[in-house]
C-alpha positions in Angstrom: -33.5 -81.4 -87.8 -37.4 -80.6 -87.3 -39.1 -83.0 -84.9 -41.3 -85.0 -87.8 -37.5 -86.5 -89.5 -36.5 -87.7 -86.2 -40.3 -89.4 -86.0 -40.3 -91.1 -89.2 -36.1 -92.5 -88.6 -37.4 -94.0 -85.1 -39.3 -93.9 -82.1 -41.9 -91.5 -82.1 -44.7 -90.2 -79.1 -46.8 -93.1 -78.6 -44.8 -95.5 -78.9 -44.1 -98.5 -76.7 -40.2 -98.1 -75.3 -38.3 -101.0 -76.3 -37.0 -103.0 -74.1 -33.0 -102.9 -73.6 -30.4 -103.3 -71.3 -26.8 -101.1 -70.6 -24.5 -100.8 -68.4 -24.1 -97.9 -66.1 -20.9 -95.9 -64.6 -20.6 -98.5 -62.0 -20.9 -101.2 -63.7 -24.3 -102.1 -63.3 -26.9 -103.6 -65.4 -29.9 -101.3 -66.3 -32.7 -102.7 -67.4 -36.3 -101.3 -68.3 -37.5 -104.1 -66.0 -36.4 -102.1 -63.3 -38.7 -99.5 -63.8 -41.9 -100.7 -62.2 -44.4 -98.6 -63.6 -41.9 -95.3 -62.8 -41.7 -92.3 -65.5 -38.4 -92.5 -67.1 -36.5 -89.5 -68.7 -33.7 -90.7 -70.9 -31.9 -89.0 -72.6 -29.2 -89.4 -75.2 -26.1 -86.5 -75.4 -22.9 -86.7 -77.6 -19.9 -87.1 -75.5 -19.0 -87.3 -71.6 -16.9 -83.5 -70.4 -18.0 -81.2 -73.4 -19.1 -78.1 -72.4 -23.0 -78.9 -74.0 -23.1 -82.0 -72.3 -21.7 -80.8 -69.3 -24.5 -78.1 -68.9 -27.4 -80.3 -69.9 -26.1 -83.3 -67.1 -26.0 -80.8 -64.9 -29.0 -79.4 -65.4 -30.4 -82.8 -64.9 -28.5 -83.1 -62.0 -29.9 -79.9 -60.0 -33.6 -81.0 -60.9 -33.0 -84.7 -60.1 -35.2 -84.6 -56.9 -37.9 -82.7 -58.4 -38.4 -84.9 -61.2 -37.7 -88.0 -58.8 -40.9 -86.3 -56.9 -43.1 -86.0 -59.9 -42.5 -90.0 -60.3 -39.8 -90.4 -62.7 -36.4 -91.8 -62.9 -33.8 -90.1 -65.0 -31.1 -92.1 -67.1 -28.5 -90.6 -69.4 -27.3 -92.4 -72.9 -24.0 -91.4 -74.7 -21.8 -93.6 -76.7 -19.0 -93.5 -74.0 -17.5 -95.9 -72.2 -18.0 -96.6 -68.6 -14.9 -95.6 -67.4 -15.6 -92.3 -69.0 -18.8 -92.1 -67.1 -17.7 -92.2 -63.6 -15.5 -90.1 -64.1 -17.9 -87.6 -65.5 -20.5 -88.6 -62.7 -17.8 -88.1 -60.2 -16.6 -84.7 -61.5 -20.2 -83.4 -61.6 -21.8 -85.4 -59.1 -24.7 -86.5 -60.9 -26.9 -88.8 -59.2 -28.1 -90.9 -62.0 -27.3 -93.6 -64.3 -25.2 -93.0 -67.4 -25.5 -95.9 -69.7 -22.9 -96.7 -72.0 -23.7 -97.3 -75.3 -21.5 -99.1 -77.0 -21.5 -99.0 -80.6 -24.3 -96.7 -80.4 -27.0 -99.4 -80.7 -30.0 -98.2 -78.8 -28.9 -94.7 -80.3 -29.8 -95.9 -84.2 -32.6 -98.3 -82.4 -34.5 -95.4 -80.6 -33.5 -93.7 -84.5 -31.7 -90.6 -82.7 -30.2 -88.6 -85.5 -26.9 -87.1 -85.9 -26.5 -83.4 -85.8 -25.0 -81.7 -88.8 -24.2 -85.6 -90.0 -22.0 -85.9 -87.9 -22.2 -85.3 -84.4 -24.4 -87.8 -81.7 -27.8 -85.8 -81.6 -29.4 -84.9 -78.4 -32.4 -86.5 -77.8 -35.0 -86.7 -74.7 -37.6 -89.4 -74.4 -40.1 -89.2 -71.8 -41.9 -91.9 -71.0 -45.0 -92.8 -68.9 -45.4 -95.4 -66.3 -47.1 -97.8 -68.8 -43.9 -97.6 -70.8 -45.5 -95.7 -73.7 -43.8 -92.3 -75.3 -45.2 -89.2 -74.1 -42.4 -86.3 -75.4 -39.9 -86.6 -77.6 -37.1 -83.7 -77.4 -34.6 -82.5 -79.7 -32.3 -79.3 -79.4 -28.4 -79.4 -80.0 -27.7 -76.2 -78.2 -29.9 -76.0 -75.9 -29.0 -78.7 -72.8 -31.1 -77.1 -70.1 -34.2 -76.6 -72.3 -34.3 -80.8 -72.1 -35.2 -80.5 -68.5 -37.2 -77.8 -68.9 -39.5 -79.6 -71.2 -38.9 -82.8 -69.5 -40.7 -81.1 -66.0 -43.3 -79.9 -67.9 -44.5 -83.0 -69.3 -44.4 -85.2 -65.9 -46.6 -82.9 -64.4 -48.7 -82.8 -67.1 -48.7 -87.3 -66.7 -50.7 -88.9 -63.9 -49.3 -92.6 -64.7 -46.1 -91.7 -63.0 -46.7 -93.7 -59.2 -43.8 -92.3 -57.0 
């Protein structure tokens, strides 16, 4: 799907980040209240353990401090249950949140599409410390690549207080 469908289904760069609230692996609320003027990089991946997923959590995982250093905060977003996401946080070690979506709500609200029509897209939104969309990021195949282009737009962002 190009970038422009996703745009005109949902959110698109410039955009004021809704405000919502999920639950993470341990059990914990997650609000964007909690953010405090911090970057956030959330992004949205089909399912907890597949090999795609697995690659692009880890990625996220391995350049968690950096990003943490260029002011942001990272949050995943799948469909899965909490259960499901400690144990896929435990298995990987990943050090941040995985919200679980239930119903896939903020999925259809943020307007991430499905891949092939069937398949949970995967979607990145970077935000800026004023809350506002900066990057939108879509690519199946390619997990890393969302941190990839998630590093390069922080440092491009100067409203990201550490």
């Amino acid at each position: 799907m190009i970038e422009d469908e996703i745009h005109s289904m949902g959110l698109s760069v410039g955009d004021q980040l809704p405000a919502f609230t999920l639950t993470d692996q341990d059990g914990k609320r997650r609000s964007t209240d909690e953010l405090n003027g911090r970057c956030l990089v959330l992004f949205f991946y089909p399912k907890d353990d597949t090999p795609g997923c697995t690659m692009q959590a880890c990625s996220f995982r391995d350049s968690n401090n950096a990003l943490e250093q260029l002011g942001a905060v990272v949050w995943g977003v799948s469909g899965d249950d909490t259960v499901s996401h400690r144990r896929f946080a435990a298995r990987h070690n990943l050090p941040f949140p995985l919200l679980s979506d239930s119903g896939n709500t903020l999925r259809r609200r943020f307007g991430v599409p499905k891949a092939m029509g069937l398949l949970p897209g995967r979607v990145t939104y970077i935000c800026d410390g004023d809350g506002i969309v900066r990057h939108i990021f879509s690519n199946l195949l390619d997990g890393p690549a969302h941190v990839r282009e998630a590093s390069r737009i922080l440092k491009d962002l100067n409203h990201c207080p550490v």
